[in-house]
C-alpha positions in Angstrom: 44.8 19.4 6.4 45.3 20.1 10.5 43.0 16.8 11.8 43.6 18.3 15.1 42.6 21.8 14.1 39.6 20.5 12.6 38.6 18.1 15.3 38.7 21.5 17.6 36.8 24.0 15.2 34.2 20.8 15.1 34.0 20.7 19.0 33.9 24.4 19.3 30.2 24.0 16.9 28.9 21.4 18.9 29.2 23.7 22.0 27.9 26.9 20.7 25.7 25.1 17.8 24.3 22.0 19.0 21.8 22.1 16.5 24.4 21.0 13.7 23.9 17.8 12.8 27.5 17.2 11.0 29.4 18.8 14.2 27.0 16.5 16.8 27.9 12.9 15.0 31.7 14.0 13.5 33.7 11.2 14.5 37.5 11.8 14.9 38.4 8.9 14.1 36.7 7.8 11.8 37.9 10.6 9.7 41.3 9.6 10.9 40.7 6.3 9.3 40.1 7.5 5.7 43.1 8.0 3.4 43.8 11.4 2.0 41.8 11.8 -0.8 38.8 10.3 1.2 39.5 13.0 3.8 39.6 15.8 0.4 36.0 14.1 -0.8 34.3 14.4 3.1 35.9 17.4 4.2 34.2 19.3 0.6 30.8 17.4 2.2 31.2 18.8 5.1 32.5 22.1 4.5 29.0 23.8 4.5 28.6 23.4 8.1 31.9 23.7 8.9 31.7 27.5 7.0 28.1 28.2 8.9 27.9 26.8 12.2 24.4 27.6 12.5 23.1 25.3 9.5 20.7 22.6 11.2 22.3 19.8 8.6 25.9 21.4 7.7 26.4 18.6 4.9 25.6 18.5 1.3 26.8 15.8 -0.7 28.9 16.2 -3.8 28.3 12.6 -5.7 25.6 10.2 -6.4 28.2 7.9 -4.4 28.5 10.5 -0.8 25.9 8.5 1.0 27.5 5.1 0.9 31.0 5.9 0.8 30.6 8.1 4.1 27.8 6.2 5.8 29.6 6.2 9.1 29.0 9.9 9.2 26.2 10.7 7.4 23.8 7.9 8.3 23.6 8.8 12.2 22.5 12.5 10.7 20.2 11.2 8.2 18.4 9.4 11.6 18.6 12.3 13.8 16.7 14.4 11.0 14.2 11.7 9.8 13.1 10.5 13.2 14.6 6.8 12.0 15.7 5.0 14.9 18.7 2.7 15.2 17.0 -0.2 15.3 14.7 0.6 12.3 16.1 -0.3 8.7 16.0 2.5 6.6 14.4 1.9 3.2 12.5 3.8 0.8 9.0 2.6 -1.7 7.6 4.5 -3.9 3.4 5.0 -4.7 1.7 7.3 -6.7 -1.5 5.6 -6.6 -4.4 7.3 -5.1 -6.8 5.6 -2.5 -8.9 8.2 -1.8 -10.1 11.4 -3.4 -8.2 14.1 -1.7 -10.2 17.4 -2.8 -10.1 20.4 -0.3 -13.4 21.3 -1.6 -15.0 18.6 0.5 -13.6 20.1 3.7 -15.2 23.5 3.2 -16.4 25.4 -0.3 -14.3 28.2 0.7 -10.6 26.4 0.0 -11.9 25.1 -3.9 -9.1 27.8 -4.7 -6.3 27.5 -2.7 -2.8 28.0 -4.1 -1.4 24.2 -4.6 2.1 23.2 -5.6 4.1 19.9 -5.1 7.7 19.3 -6.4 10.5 16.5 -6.7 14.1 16.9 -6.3 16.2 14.9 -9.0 19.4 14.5 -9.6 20.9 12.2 -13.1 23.4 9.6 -12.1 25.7 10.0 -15.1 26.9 13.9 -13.6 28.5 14.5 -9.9 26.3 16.6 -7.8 25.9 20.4 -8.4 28.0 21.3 -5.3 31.3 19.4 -7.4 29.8 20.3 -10.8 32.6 22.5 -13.0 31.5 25.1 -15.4 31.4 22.8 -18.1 29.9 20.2 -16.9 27.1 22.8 -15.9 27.1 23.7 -19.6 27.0 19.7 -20.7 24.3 19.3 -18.6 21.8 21.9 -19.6 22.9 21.0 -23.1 21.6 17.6 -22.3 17.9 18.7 -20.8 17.7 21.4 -23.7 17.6 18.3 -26.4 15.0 16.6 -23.8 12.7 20.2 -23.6 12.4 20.4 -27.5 11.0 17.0 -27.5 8.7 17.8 -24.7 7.4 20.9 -26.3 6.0 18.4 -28.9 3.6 17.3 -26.5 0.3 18.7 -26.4 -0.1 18.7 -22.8 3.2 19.6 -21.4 4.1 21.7 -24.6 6.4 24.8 -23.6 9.4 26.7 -23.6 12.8 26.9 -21.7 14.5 29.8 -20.8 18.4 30.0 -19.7 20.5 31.8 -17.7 23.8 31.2 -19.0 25.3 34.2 -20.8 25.1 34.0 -24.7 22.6 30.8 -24.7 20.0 31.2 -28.0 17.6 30.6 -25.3 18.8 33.1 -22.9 16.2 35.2 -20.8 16.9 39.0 -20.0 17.2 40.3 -17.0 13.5 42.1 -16.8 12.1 38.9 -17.4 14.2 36.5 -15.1 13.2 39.3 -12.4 9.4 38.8 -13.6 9.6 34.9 -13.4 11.3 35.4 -10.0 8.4 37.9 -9.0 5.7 35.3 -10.5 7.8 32.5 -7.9 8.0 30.4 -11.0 11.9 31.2 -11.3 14.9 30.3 -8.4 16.1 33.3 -6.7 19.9 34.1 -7.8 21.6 31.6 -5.3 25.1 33.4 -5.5 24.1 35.5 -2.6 24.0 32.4 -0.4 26.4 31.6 1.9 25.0 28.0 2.7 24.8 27.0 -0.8 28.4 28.8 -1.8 30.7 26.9 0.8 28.9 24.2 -0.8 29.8 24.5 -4.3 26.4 24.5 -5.2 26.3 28.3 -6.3 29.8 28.4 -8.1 29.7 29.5 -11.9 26.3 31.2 -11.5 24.3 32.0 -13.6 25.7 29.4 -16.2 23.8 26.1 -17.0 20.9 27.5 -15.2 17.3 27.7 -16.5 13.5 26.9 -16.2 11.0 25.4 -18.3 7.3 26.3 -17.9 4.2 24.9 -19.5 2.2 27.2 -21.9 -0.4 26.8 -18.8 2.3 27.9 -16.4 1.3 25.2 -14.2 4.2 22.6 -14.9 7.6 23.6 -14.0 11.3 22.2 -14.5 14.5 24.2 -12.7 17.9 22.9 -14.4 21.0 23.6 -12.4 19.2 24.7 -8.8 20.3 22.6 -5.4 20.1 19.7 -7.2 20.0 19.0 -11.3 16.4 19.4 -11.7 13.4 20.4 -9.5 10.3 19.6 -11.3 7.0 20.6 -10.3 3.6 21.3 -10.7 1.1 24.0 -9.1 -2.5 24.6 -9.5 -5.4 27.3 -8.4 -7.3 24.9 -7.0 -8.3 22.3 -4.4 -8.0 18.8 -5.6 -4.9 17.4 -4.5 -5.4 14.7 -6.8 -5.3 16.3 -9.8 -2.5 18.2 -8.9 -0.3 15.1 -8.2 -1.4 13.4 -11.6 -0.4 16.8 -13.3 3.4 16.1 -11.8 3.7 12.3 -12.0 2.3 12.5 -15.6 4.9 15.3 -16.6 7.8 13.5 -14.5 7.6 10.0 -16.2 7.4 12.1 -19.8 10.2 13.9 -19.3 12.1 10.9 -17.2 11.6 8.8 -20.9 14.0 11.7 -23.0 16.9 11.9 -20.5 19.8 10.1 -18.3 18.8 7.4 -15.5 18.1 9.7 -12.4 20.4 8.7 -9.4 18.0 6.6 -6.8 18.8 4.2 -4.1 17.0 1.4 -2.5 17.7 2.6 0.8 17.7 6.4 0.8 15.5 6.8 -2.5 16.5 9.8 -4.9 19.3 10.8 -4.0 19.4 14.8 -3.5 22.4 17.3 -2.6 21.1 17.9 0.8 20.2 15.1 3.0 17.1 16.3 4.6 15.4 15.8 1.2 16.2 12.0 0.6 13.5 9.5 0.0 10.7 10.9 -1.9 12.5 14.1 -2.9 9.0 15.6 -2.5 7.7 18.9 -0.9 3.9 19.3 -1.0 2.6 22.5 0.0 -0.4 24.9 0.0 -1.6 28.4 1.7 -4.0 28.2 3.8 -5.7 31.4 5.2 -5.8 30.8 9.5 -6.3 34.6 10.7 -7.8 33.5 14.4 -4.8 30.7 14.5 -1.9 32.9 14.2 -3.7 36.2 15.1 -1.5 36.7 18.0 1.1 35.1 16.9 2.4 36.6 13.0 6.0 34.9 13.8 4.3 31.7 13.4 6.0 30.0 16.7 2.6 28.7 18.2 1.3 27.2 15.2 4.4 25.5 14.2 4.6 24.0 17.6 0.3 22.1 16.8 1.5 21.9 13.2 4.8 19.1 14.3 1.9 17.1 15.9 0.0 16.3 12.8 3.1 15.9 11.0 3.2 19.3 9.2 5.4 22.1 9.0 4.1 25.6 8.9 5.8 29.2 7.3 4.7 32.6 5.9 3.9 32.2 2.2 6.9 34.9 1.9 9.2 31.5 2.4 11.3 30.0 5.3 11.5 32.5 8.4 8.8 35.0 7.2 5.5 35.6 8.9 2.0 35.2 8.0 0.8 36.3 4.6 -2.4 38.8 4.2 -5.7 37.5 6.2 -3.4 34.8 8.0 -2.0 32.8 4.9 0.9 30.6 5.8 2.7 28.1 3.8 2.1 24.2 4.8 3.1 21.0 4.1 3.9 17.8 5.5 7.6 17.3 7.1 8.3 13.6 5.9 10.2 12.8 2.9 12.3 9.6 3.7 10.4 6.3 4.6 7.3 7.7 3.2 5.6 7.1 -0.3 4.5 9.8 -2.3 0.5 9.1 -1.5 1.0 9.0 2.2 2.8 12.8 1.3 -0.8 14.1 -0.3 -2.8 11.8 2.3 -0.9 13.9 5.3 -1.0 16.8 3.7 -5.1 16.8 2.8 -6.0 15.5 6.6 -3.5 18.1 7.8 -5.0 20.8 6.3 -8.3 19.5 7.4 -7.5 19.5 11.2 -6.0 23.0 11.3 -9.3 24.3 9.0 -11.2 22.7 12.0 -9.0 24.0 14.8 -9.2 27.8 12.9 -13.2 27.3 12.9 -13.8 26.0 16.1 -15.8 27.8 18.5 
């Protein structure tokens, strides 16, 4: 490996692409001051955003180890992201409990059926990372949760089924039916297509040890083998927040008791491929319908811009960088994940949704 050369291509980003975080806090020396096989372990960290210059990150971490071994680098990036200041200590709690009732309902009648979903990211300490996963250990892996989903379909409220994507599993779903589950958004897209997620390692070996388990109700949801090990989740037609965050932390600590320890630190809380999703791991979403609000405006730009000042960030319900859904629906959720507890999440995301209902309704 050419330090020089790579010091260059680095400097090169941060001129054209001073948005990426790796190539703003890359420290020659630093990297200078790591012995080979350090250099091999950050350089595969880094490779993402060395391969796309315009990711906002560029860094995906292979281990459950990345962020302390290569704190010098990665810690400046983490701040930049999470709004931490220097002088602040980073540290992550966690609280499920609920203060407050947090039902939409009570803002207006008309959002008692609003599409709801709120997921984790979680990654098992005892297997590296996804991005430095081999085949088999893709295979071991899925092996592993497979033994944990028969035992959960024992359960009479999280009783389902799991269907595979690796090639020859006995519980492997065909093709017209992954493209239905896709359709449905209950199943990941096929990731091999993506070039963030590909320099990363994240996408190699596709489609084994990949799969989904879904409730009978189709409103608890486990991805095996996605950016990180597992993304578990829970959705509801609905409005009550609450209940939708019992639904998940209920199902989470049931299917936490039949597998490995998940990978968690004091300071940066679960620890997850990419670093923008530290610290609660969680994304908390819902649609809300806001014709007048984004009426002129279908690329979503003005909205975004009120959205960052309640703490929320807005996109169509098509995903990241589409427009506005049918009658004005975007996608929104609050932007926090580290430093904040999983009840604050819900709490910003239900007084969110409030102020923009009352900004769309104003007179």
């Amino acid at each position: 490996m050419d330090i020089g050369k790579l010091a260059e291509q680095i400097k090169d980003i941060r001129l054209q692409y001073p948005d990426n975080l790796m190539a703003r806090y890359f420290n020659e020396a630093y990297f200078q001051s790591l012995d080979q096989s350090k250099r091999d372990k950050l350089f595969q960290v880094i490779r993402s955003g060395l391969d796309n210059p315009d990711s906002q990150m560029g860094a995906y971490a292979q281990h459950v180890t990345d962020y302390e071994e290569f704190e010098p680098l990665l810690e400046p990036m983490i701040r930049d992201y999470h709004n931490i200041p220097n002088d602040q200590e980073i540290t992550q709690g966690h609280d499920w409990e609920t203060l407050s009732a947090c039902n939409l309902e009570e803002i207006d009648f008309r959002l008692k059926s609003v599409s709801m979903r709120v997921r984790v990211g979680r990654n098992v300490a005892a297997f590296p990372l996804p991005g430095a996963m081999d085949k088999a250990q893709r295979l071991q892996f899925e092996a592993t949760m497979i033994v944990a989903f028969e035992a959960l379909q024992e359960d009479p409220q999280y009783g389902g089924n799991y269907f595979s994507l690796s090639p020859g599993s006995p519980y492997e779903i065909d093709a017209g039916g992954y493209r239905d589950r896709v359709r449905a958004h209950q199943m990941f897209k096929d990731m091999s297509g993506d070039r963030y997620l590909n320099s990363a390692g994240i996408s190699s070996d596709w489609s084994f040890g990949r799969g989904m388990y879904i409730t009978r109700a189709e409103d608890f949801i486990i991805w095996v083998g996605e950016e990180d090990h597992l993304r578990i989740m829970a959705m509801k037609q609905d409005g009550d927040l609450t209940a939708l965050f019992a639904r998940l932390k209920n199902g989470l600590d049931k299917f936490a008791a039949l597998i490995p320890e998940f990978a968690h630190s004091t300071r940066y809380g679960y620890i997850t491929s990419c670093p923008t999703n530290l610290g609660s791991a969680m994304r908390a979403s819902l649609h809300l319908p806001l014709p007048r609000l984004v009426e002129a405006d279908k690329s979503l730009k003005s909205i975004k811009k009120v959205a960052a000042e309640i703490g929320l960030s807005v996109r169509g319900v098509g995903g990241e960088h589409s427009d506005a859904g049918l009658d004005g629906l975007v996608d929104i959720s609050p932007s926090a994940r580290l430093g904040i507890s999983e009840n604050n999440i819900k709490q910003c995301l239900y007084e969110g949704a409030a102020k923009l209902w009352a900004l769309e309704n104003s007179s």
